[in-house]
C-alpha positions in Angstrom: -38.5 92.3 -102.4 -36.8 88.7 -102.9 -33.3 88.6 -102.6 -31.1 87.6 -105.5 -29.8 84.4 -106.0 -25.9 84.4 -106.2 -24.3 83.0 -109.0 -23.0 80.1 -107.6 -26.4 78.4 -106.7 -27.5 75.6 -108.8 -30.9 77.1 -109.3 -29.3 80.4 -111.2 -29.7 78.2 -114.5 -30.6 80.3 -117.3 -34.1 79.3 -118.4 -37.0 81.1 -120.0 -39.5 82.7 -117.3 -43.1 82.6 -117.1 -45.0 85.7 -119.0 -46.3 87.8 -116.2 -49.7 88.3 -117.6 -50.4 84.6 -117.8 -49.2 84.3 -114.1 -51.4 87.3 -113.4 -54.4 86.0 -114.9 -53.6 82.4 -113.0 -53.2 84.1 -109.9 -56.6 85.8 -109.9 -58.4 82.8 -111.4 -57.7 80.7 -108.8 -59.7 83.1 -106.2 -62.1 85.1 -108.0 -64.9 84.1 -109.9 -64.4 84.3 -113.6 -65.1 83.3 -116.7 -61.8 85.0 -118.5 -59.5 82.5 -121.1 -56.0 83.6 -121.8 -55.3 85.8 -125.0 -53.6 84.9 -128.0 -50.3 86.8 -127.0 -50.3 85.3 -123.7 -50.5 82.0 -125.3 -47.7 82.2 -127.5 -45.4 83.9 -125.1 -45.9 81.2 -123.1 -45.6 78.3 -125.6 -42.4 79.7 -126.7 -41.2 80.1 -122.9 -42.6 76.4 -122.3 -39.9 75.2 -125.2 -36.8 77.4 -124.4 -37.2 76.2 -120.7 -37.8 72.3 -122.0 -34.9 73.2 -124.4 -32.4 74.2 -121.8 -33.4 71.1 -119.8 -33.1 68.8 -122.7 -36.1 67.1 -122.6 -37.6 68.8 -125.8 -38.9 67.2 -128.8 -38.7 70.1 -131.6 -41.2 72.1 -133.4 -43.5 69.3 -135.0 -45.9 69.5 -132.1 -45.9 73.3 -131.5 -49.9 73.9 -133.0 -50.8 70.8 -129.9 -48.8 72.3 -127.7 -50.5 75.9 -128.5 -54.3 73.9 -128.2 -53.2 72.4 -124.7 -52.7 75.8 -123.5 -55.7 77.4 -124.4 -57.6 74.2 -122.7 -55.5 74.8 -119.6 -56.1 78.2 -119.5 -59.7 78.0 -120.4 -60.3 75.5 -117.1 -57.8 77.7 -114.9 -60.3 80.4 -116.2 -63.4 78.9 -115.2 -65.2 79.4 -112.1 -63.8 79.7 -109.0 -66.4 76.5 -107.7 -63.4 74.8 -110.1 -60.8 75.4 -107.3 -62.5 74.2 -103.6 -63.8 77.7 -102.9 -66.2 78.0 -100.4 -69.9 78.5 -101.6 -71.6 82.3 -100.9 -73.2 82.5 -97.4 -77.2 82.2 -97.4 -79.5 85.3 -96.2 -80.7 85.0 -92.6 -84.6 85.4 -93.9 -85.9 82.3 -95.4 -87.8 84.2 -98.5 -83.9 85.6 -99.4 -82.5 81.8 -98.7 -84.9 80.2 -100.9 -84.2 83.0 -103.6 -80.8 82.7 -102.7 -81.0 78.5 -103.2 -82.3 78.4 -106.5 -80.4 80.9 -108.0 -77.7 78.7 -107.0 -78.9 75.5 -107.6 -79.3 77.0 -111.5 -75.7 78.8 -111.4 -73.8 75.5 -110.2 -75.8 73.6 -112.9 -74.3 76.3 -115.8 -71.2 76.4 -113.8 -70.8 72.5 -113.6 -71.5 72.0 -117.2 -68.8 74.5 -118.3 -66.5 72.9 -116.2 -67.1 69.3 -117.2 -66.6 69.9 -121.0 -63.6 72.2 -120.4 -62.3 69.5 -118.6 -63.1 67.0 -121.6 -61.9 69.5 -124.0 -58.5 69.5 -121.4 -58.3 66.0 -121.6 -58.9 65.8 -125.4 -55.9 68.2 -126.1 -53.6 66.7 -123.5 -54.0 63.3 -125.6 -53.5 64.5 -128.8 -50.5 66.6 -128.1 -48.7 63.3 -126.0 -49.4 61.4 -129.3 -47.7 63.9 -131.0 -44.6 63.7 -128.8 -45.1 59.9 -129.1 -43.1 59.8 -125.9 -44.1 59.1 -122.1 -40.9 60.1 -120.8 -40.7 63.4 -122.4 -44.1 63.8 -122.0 -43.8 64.0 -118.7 -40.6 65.8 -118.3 -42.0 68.8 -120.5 -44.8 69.1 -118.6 -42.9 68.9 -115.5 -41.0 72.5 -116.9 -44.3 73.6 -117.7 -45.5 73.5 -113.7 -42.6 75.2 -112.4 -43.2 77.9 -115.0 -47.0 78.1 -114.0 -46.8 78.1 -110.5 -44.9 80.3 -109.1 -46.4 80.6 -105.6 -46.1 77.5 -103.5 -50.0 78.1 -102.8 -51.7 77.4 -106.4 -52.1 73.7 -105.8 -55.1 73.5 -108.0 -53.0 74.8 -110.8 -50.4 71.9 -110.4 -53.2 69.3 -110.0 -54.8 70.6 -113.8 -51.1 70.1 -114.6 -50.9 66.4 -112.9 -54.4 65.6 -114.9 -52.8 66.8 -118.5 -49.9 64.9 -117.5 -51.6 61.6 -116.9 -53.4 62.5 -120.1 -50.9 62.9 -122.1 -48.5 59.5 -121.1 -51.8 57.5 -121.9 -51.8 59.5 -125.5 -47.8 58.8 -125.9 -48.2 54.9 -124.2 -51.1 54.6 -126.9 -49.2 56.2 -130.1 -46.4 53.9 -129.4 -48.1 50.7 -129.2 -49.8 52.0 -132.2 -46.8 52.1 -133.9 -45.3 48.4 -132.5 -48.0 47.1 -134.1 -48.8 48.5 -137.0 -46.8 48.7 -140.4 -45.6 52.1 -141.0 -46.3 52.0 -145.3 -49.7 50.1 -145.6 -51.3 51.4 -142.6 -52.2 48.1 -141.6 -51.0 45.3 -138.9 -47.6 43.9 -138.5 -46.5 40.6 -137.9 -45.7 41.1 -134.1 -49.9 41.6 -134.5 -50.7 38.7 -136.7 -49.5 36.3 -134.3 -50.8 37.8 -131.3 -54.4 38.2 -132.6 -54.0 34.7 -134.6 -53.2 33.0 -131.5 -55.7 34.6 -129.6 -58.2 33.4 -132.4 -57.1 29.9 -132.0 -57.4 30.1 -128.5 -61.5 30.9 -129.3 -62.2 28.5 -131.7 -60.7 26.1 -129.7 -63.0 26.9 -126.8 -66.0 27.1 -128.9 -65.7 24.4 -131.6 -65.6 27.0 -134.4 -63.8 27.5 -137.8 -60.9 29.5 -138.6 -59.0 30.2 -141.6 -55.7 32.1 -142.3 -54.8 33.1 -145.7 -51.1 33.8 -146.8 -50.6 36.1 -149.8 -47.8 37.2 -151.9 -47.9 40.1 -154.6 -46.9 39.3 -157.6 -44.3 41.4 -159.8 -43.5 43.5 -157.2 -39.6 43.7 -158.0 -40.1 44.1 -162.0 -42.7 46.9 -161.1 -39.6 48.4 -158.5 -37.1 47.7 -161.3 -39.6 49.7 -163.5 -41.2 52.2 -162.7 -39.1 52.4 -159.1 -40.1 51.3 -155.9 -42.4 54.6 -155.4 -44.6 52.3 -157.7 -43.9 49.1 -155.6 -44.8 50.9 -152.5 -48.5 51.6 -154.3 -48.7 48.5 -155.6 -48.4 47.6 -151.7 -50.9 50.0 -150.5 -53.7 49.4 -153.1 -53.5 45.8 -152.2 -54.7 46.5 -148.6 -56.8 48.5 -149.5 -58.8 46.1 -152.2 -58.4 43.5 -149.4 -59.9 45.6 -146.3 -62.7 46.8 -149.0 -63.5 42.3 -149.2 -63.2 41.7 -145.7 -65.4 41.8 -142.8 -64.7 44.2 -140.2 -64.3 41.3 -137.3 -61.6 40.2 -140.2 -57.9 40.8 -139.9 -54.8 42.3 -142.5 -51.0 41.5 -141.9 -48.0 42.6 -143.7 -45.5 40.3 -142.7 -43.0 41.2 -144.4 -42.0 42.4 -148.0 -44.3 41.7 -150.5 -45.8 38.8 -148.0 -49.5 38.9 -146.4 -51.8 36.9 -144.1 -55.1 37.2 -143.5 -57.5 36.3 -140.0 -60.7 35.1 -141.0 -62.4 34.3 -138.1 -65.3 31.6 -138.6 -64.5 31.2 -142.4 -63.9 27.7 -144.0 -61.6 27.0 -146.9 -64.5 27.9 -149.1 -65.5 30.9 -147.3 -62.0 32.1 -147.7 -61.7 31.6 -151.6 -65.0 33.5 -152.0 -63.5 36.4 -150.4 -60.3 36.2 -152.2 -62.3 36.2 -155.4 -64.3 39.4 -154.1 -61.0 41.3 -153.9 -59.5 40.2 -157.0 -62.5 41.5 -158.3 -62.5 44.4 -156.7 -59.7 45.7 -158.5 -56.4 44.3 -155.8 -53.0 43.6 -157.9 -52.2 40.5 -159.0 -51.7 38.3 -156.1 -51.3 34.7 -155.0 -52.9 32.8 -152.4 -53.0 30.0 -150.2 -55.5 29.0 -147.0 -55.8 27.0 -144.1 -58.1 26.4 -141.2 -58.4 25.3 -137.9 -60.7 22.3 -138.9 -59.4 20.8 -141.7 -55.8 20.5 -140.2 -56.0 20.4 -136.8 -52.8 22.9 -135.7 -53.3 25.0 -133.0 -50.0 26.7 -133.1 -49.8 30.0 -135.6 -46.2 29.1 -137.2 -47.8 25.7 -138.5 -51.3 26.8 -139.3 -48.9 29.4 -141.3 -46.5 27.0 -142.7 -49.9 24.7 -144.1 -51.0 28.1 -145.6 -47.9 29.0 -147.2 -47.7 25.3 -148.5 -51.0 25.6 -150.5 -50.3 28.8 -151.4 -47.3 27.1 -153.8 -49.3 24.6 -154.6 -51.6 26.8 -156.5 -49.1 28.8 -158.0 -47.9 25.8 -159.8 -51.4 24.4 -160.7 -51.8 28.2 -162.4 -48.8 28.8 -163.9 -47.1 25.2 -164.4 -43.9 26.5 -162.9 -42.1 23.7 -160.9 -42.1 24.5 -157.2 -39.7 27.2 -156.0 -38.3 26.0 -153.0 -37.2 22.4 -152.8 -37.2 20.4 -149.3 -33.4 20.0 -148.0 -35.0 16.4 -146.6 -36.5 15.0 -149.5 -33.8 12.5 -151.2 -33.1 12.5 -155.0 -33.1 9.1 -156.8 -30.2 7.3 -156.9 -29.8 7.2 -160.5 -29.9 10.9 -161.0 -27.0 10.6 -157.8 -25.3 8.3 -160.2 -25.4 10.5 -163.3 -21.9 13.1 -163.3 -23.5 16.8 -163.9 -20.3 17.7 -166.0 -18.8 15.3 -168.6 -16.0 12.7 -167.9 -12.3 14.1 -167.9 -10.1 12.1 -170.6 -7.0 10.5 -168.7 -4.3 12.6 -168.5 -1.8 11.9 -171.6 1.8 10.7 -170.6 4.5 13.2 -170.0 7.0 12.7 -172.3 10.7 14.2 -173.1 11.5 15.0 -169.6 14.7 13.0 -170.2 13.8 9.5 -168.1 11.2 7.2 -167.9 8.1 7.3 -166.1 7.5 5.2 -162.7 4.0 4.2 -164.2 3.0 1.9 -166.7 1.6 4.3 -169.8 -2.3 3.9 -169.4 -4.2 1.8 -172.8 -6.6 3.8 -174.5 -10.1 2.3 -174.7 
């Protein structure tokens, strides 16, 4: 019988223990043969003893990813549950007569095929749920903290090292989910669904970068939506935000699927059109309109016709004719005005608020004024 632990060691931290009938059933899976899974019960018991133990160590991450966490366990169990070939066990011993080791060979032969292929996609299924759950937690760290917790509550004897390798493998799993999920979301926008900025200039210089290795054409396209702050002063910006949406969604529905959709910020959007010309580009901006997309504006430029290699000018062209229409179609002057461009010096010369008059002469202060009394014209 183990001695007790007195109170003072640093180990006597209060934590939640490992169900016995899951270490049970771990224990004999990992030297008999068998084809067992862990019950429902055992599963749950030991989902809510993984969290209070993560909880106590203060590496959990709530309740939002307790149906993953439930789906990795049944994949670990179902491997741990597997066959015993899973684990490094030695093979059964052959018959000293060659009929019986023949028999004996085949019959093998056809039960390491089964048992091989049962492994194998257990193992996928393993890897499958350890991916999806460290999406869920959308964090390496705690990812591998949790499922740190989860090994010292699994194995309990310092002999079950195939049952803290399965652990290692969901672990490595699941950081490549989390590493994945939050890429995902560094470069993605969170309300549209589709890339960011950060993205747009990555893949747009990347693009240049091509074309200018193979001589090809390339065309970005910057759009603004139209009315989107009298339909948030409207209808409120529930409305503005599906005003949003249904333009990326009219403008994924026109593009190609080698094609590329930015938000880059506010009601502003660019487009990658990868060996597209200027003409290219208004056809498909035509094809969205059509296709239903909210009133929008655009403007293009490519590679070509301007000759920038660098995205923020190749941009700033882009955004340039992108005015430029806008006046052509609404006869608006131009919105933003050029701190560089000079006015005419006649327009300098012409007073923006009317002449003062000349003050009049104070009078009946009791002495006379040092000035002369001005003429009036």
């Amino acid at each position: 019988m183990p001695r007790p632990r007195p109170a003072s060691s640093p180990r006597s931290i209060h934590v939640a223990r490992s169900p016995r009938c899951y270490v049970r059933l771990v224990e004999r899976s990992a030297h008999e043969p068998s084809n067992a899974t862990l019950s429902a019960s055992a599963i749950e018991a030991l989902a809510e003893a993984w969290w209070k133990r993560c909880r106590a160590h203060r590496c959990a991450s709530g309740r939002a990813d307790a149906d993953e966490r439930e789906l990795l366990l049944y994949a670990l169990g179902a491997v741990i549950g597997s066959r015993s070939r899973l684990f490094g066990t030695p093979s059964p011993r052959k018959d000293a007569s060659e009929a019986s080791e023949t028999a004996a060979a085949t019959s093998a032969s056809s039960t390491d095929e089964t048992g091989r292929t049962v492994s194998i996609e257990r193992r996928r299924n393993l890897v499958a749920a350890a991916t999806r759950w460290g999406t869920r937690v959308g964090s390496p760290v705690l990812a591998v903290e949790q499922l740190v917790q989860l090994r010292g509550l699994v194995t309990v004897e310092p002999g079950q090292r195939a049952i803290a390798r399965l652990i290692d493998l969901t672990m490595v799993n699941a950081c490549r989910g989390a590493t994945d999920e939050l890429q995902r979301a560094a470069f993605s926008d969170p309300l549209t669904g589709c890339a960011n900025r950060r993205a747009f200039e990555r893949d747009l210089d990347r693009e240049l970068a091509r074309c200018a290795r193979a001589e090809l054409d390339l065309s970005v396209v910057a759009i603004d939506l139209d009315g989107l702050k009298a339909v948030n002063d409207a209808a409120g910006h529930a409305a503005g935000d599906q005003q949003l949406v249904s333009l990326v969604d009219n403008l994924r529905r026109a593009l190609r699927s080698m094609d590329g959709v930015y938000r880059l910020g506010g009601d502003e959007f660019g487009l990658v059109l990868p060996d597209t010309s200027p003409e290219d580009a208004a056809v498909v901006m035509a094809r969205a309109a059509r296709l239903g997309a909210p009133p929008f504006s655009w403007g293009t430029a490519s590679y070509l016709s301007t000759g920038c290699a660098d995205v923020v000018e190749l941009l700033a062209v882009a955004d340039t004719d992108l005015y430029a229409r806008r006046r052509l179609t609404r006869g608006s002057p131009p919105r933003h005005r050029s701190r560089s461009v000079r006015t005419d010096p006649e327009e300098d010369s012409t007073p923006d608020t009317p002449a003062q008059a000349p003050a009049a002469p104070r009078r009946g202060l009791g002495r006379k004024s040092p000035r002369p009394a001005l003429q009036s014209r």
